[in-house]
N, C-alpha and C positions, 0 to 999 in steps of 0.2 A: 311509556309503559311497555314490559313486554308484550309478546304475545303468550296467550291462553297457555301454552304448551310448555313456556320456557323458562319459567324461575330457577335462576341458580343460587341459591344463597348460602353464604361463608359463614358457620356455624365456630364460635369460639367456646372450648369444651377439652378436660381432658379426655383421652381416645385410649390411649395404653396402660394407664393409672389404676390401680386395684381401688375402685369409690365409687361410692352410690350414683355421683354426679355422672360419670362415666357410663356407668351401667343403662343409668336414663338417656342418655346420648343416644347407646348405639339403639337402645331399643324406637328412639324416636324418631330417627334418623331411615331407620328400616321402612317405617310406616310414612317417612314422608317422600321417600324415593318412590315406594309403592303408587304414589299420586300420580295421572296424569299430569298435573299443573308442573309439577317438579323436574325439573331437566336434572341437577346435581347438587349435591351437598357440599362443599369445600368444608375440612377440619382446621381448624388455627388452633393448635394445642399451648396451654401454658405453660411458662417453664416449670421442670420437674424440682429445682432448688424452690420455686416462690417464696413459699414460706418459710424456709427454713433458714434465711439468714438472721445473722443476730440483727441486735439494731446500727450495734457499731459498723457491721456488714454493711451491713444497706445504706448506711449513709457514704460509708467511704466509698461505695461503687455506686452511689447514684446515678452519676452519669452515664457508666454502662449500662444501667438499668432503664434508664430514661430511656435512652436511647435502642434495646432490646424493646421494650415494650411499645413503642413509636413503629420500631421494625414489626411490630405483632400485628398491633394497628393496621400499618399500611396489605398488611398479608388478605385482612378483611376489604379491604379495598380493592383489592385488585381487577383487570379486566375482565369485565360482562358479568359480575355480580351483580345481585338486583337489591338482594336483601343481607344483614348483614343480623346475626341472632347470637349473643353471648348467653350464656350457661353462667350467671352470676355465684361466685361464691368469695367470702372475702378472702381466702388463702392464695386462691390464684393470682392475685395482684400483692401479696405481700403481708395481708393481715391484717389489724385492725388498726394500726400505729400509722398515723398522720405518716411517719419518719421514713415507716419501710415501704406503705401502700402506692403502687402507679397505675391506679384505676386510669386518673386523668389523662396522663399520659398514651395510656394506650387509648382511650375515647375519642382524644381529639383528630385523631390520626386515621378514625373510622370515617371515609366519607358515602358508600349509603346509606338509608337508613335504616336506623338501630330498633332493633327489637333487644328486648333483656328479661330473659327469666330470673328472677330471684328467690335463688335456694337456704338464704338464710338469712333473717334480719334482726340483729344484735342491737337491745335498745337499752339506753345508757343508765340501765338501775339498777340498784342493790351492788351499786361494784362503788371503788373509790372515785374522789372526784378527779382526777387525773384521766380516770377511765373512761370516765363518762364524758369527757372534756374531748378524750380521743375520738369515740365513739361516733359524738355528733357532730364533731368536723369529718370522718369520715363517707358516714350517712349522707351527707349533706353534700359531699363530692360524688359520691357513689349514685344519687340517686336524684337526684334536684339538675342535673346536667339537661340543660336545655336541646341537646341534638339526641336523646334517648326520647326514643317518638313513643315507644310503649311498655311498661312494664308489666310483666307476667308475672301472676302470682297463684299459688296453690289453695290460698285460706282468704277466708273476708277477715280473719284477726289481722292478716298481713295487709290486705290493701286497706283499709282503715289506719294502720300504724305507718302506710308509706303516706297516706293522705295527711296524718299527723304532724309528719315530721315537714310535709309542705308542697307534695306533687300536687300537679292537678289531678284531680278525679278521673277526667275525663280519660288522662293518659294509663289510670291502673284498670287491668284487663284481669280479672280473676278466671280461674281453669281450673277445675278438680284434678289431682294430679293421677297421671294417667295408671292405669294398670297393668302391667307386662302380661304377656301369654305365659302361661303353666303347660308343666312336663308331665306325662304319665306319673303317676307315684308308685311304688309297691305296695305290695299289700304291708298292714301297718305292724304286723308283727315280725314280717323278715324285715322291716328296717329297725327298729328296736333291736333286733338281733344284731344287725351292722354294726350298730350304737353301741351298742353291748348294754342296753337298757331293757334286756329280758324283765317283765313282771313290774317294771315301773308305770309310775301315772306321768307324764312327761309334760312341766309348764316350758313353751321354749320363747326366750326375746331374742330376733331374727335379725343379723344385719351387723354392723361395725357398733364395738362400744362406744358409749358416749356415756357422759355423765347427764347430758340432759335425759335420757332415757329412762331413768329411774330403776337402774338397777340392784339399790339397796333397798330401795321400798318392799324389791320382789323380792332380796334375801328372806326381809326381816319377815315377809308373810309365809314365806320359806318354813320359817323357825312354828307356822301355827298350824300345819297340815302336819299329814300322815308322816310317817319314815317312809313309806315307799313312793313319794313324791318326789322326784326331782326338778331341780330348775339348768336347762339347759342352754348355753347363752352360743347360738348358732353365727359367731362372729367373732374377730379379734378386733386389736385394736389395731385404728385407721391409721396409715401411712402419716399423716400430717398429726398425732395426736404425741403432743411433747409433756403429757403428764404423765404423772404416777397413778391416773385413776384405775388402772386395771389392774395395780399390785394393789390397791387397796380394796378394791373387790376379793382378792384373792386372802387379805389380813383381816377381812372382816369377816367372811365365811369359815375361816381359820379362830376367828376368836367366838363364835357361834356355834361351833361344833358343827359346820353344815360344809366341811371341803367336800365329803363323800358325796354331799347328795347336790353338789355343782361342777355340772357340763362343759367345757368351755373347749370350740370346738378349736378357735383361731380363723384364720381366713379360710370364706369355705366356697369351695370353687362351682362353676355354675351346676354340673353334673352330677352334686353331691346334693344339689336343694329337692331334689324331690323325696329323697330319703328324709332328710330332716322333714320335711314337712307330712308325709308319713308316719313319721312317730310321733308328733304333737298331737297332745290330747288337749289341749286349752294354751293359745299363743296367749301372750300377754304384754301388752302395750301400756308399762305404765307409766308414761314418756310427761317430764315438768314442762315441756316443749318441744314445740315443733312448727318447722312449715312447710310442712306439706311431706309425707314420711313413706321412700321408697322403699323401706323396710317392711312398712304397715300394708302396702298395697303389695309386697310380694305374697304377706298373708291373704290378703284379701284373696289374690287371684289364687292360691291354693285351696279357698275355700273353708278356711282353718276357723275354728269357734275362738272368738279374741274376746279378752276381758280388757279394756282401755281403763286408762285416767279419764277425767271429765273435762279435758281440758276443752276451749276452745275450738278449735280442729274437730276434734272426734266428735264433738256434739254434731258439729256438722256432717261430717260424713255419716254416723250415727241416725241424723233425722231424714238422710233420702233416700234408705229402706224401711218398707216395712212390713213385717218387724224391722225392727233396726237389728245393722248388720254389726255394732258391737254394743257389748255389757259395760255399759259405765259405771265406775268409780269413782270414788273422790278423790281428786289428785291428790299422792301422798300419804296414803291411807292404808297403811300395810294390814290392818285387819278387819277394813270393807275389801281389800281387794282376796286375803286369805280365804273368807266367808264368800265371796262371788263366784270363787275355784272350787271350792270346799262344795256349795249348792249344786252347781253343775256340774261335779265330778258324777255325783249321784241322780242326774236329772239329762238321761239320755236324749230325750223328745226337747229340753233346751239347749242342747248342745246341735243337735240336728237343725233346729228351726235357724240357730247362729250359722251354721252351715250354710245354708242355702240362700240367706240373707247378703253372707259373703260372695257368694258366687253369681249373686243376681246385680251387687254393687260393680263387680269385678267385670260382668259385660254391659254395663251402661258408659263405663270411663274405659277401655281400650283405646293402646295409643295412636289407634289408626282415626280416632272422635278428635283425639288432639291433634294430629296434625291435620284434617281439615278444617280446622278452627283455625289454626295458623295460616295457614294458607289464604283462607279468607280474611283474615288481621293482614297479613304480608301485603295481597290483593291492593284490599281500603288505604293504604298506604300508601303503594305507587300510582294508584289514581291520585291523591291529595298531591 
């Protein structure tokens, strides 16, 4: 075992990549170099292609890939590493496709032990049986690998459903997911100005599109508030995202009459969050899923009054203020969540109380809590 002073561990994680996973990285990273225990961080980035080959790709160059991802492996290995921590998400190993995915490959190749946070967990329902057939052989490589000593998880929906599918209990380690540090903001009327959102009521959903995010829920409650409401969506679509869902955001608000009164900022750089977060008058998370959501927690740490879905997740984070730190809805309920916006537009004293709620969640989970928790996980480890 080292000594007290000298943990170096090889952290597998994009670093240069425009993504939330990224973002979590560097902020995590910061706070666990911060540590006396911590000597160094080593990065093992994944390839910038992973996902993006076909499947015909990925079979025809298996071998190159086998053997890239082996090469990844051994990079986590290297000399006088203690601890070896992947940044799970399924794109970086290839995706969800038995065909294209080299999780294993790169696993086996890791010889300290594995720590693994899990940033998304895809469970085989409501898709075709083909999908789901994929699905749970992936899961089942990805996650059931006996040399992965601990898995990290953001929500008890999530270690429940990794216990489901067949870990030990023992090995799922739940962790609120942490909260980044916030910028000064402007005052909220010269950022509006910025915006060029003079005289509006501003809903913003923060962060990369996604379709789990529930961004037509927010049109359609769009369609039940004032005209001088807008919904601002402070984010483009993610690098790895190969649908149409953001032209169809764009042909449904088109078919709504509501282009005018939707925002859409595209990628928005770190410099620019504090302006957006200055002119939101009520964030809004009305997210069909999630695990664990560094979009929701960059609200949080700005302090922002959030109207949430009821999902799972939020309830939880929802019950360790209180008041609780967001206004739940019913997942999918474009007009419980219209009438949530609609009451609180007009109800200054609960939009404040939401405030403050947020800002007291936001210094309980600082990532400087999380990475002493790891640290002490790392620890329990290389004594075993």
């Amino acid at each position: 075992m080292p000594a007290e002073s000298s943990l170096r561990i090889a952290m597998f994680t994009p670093w240069k990549a425009q993504c939330g996973i990224s973002d979590y990285s560097r902020h995590l990273v910061e706070a666990l170099k911060a540590l006396p225990d911590v000597e160094d961080v080593v990065i093992v980035e994944p390839p910038s292609d992973a996902a993006k080959l076909s499947t015909w790709q990925a079979v025809w160059r298996r071998g190159a890939r086998r053997r890239l991802y082996q090469s990844l492996g051994q990079q986590m290995s290297r000399q006088g590493i203690h601890i070896a921590h992947i940044q799970h998400q399924y794109f970086f190993f290839g995706g969800v496709s038995p065909l294209k995915n080299r999780f294993l490959d790169f696993l086996q190749a890791v010889r300290p032990p594995v720590v693994m946070t899990v940033h998304e967990l895809a469970l085989p329902q409501d898709s075709s049986l083909l999908r789901r057939l994929a699905l749970t052989k992936v899961n089942r490589v990805s996650f059931l690998a006996p040399n992965l000593q601990r898995l990290v998880v953001h929500t008890e929906a999530d270690r429940v459903a990794l216990q489901n599918i067949g870990c030990d209990p023992d090995k799922v380690i739940r962790m609120p997911h942490p909260v980044p540090p916030a910028a000064p903001m402007p005052d909220a009327a010269q950022a509006k100005r910025v915006l060029n959102l003079q005289g509006k009521q501003v809903l913003t959903i923060f962060g990369f599109i996604s379709k789990k995010k529930g961004h037509f829920v927010a049109l359609e409650a769009l369609r039940q508030l004032p005209p001088n409401v807008v919904l601002l969506l402070a984010g483009g679509r993610h690098p790895d995202d190969r649908t149409d869902y953001v032209d169809q955001i764009y042909r449904r608000a088109e078919a709504w009459n509501l282009r005018d009164r939707l925002v859409v900022t595209d990628y928005l750089p770190e410099n620019s969050i504090p302006t957006v977060m200055a002119a939101t008058d009520i964030a809004l998370a009305p997210y069909l899923q999630t695990s664990g959501s560094g979009s929701l927690a960059n609200l949080l740490a700005y302090g922002r009054a959030i109207v949430a879905s009821n999902i799972p997740p939020h309830i939880e984070i929802a019950a360790s203020t209180d008041p609780a730190c967001l206004h739940l809805v019913t997942v999918g309920n474009p007009t419980a969540l219209a009438r949530a916006v609609e009451g609180l537009l007009g109800d200054p004293h609960g939009l404040r109380m939401l405030q403050e709620a947020a800002l007291r969640y936001a210094k309980a989970h600082p990532y400087l809590q999380m990475a002493r928790n790891l640290v002490t996980l790392y620890r329990d480890l290389l004594r075993r």
